[in-house]
N, C-alpha and C positions, 0 to 999 in steps of 0.2 A: 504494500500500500504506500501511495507516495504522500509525503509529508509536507505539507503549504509551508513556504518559505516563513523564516519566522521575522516578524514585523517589529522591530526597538523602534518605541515611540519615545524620544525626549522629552525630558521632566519641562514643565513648562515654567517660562525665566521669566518670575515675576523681578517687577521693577520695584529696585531698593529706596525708593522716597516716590510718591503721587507726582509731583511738578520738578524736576530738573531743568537747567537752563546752563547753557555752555555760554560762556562768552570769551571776551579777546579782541584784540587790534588786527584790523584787512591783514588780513593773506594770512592769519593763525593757523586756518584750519579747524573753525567754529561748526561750520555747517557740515561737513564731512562727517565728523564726529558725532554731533548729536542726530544724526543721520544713522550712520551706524549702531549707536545704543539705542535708537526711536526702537529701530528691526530688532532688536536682542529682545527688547523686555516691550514689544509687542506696543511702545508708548505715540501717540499721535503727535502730530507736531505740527509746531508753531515757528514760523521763521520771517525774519524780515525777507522785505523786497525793495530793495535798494533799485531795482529797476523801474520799481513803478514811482520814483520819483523823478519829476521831469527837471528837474536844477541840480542832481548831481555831477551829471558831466561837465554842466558851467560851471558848479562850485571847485572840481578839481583843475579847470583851467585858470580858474580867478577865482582865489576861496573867496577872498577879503569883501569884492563885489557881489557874490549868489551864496554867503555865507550864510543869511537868514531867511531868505525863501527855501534854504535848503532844509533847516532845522526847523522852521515851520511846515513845514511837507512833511515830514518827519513825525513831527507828533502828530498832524490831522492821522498820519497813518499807527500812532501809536491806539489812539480812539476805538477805533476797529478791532485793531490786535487783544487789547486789551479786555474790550468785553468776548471776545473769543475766549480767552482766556478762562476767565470769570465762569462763564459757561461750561467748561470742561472739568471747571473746579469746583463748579458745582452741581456736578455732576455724576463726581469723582471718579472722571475717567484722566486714566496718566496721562503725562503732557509733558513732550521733548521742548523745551525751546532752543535759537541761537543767540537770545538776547535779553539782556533786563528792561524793563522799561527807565529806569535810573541812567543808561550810558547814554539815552538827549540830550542829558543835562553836560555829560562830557565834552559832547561835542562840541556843544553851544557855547559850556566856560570856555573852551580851547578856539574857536574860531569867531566869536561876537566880540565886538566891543561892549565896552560895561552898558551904554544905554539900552543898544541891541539885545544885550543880556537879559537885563529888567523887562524888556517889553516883552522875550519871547518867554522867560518864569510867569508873566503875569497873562499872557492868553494860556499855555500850557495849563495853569494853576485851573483857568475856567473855562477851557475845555474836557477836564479832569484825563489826564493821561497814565494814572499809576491803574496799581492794580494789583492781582495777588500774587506774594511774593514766592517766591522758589523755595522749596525742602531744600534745597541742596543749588550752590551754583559752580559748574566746573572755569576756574579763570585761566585759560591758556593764554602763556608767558613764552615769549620769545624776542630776541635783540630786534632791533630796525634792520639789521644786516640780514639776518635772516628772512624776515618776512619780504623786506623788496625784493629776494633772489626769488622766494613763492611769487609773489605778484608776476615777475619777469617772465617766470614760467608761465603760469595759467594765461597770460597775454592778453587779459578781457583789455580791448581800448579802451573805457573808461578809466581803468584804475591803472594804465600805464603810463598816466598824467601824473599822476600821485605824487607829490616831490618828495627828496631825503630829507631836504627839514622837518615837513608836515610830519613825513612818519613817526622820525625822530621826537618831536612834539607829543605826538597819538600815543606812542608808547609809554613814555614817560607820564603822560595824564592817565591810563588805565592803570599806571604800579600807584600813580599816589590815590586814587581812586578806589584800589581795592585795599590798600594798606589801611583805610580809613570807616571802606564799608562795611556794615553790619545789620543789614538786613534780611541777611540769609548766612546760614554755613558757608562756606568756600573753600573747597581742595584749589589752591595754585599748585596749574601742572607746568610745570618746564618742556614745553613742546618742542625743541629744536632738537632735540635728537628721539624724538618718539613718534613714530609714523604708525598709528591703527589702521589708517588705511591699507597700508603696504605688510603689515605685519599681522597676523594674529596672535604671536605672542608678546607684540606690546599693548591689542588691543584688553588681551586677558590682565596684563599687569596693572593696566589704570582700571578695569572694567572690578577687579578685586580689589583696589583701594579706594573706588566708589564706594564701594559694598561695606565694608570694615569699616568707610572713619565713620566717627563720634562726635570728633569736637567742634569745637566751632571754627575754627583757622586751622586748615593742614595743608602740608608743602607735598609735592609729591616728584620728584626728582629721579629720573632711569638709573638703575643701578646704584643709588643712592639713599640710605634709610634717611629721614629727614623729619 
């Protein structure tokens, strides 16, 4: 009598926190990521669209000029995301993000002039742009040096305008950003030598130190207990 092949059905990967949210400065490798762990623990996802803004591309040829129609586009598009959000969370269905709604506000310190600034805090304020915060948020850290060689590579026209000051700028505004934030937990990963994409045993080593931390601020460094 012939015997029906035998069928291993995998345990199913529930997700270690309801709302995670990856973030990081262009070219990180934010959306790859919370791309890949959406698929593992089955979680839906929320990601910006930096396309559907029509003053990006002007902002990256002249920030200083389309600096604040850009960060006003920005939050109308926060609006939307937002009560998406809300909705999933209350719903309590799991939820990948590639963004907080708090890094607006990066932008806007990093690219407005102070008046610019007050005007766009005080429509954002009464448009209501926040929303619910992350279980858990993963901050991918990497030099300016690194990210523009990613940028270089991936080649989108848009973001090959991108200048090394700006970056340089951009990075340096997301370390003192997170060194300050506390609105959610935060594993800082050091992504310049950690490829999930490319790897799945580096996807397994962040993908287990997601799982495991506890605290509130953790480092998490390839090859390095931290």
């Amino acid at each position: 009598m012939s015997v029906p092949p035998l069928t291993v059905t995998a345990p199913q990967m529930r997700p270690p926190h309801r709302y995670i949210a990856i973030e990081g400065p262009i070219g990180v490798g934010k959306t790859t990521l919370a791309t890949l762990l959406a698929e593992r623990w089955s979680m839906r996802t929320l990601f910006e669209r930096p396309q559907d803004n029509p003053f990006l591309e002007r902002f990256y040829r002249d920030t200083s000029r389309h600096a604040l129609a850009t960060q006003l586009s920005f939050a109308l598009q926060r609006v939307t995301q937002t009560r998406e959000a809300a909705d999933l969370f209350a719903a309590d269905t799991p939820l990948m993000a590639d963004f907080i709604t708090q890094k607006s506000e990066v932008f806007a310190r990093l690219t407005l002039a102070d008046d610019e600034f007050a005007l766009y805090r005080d429509i954002a304020s009464r448009i209501g742009t926040s929303g619910p915060a992350p279980d858990l948020v993963v901050y991918l850290q990497a030099s300016p040096e690194v990210l523009f060689s990613r940028i270089q590579k991936r080649a989108l026209p848009m973001e090959l305008q991108i200048s090394d000051s700006y970056l340089r700028a951009l990075t340096d505004a997301y370390n003192d950003f997170f060194y300050h934030y506390d609105g959610a937990p935060v594993l800082t990963v050091n992504a310049e030598n950690l490829n999930p994409l490319a790897s799945e045993d580096d996807l397994a080593l962040l993908v287990e130190r997601i799982e495991s931390m506890r605290g509130r601020k953790e480092f998490f460094v390839k090859g390095v207990s931290v």
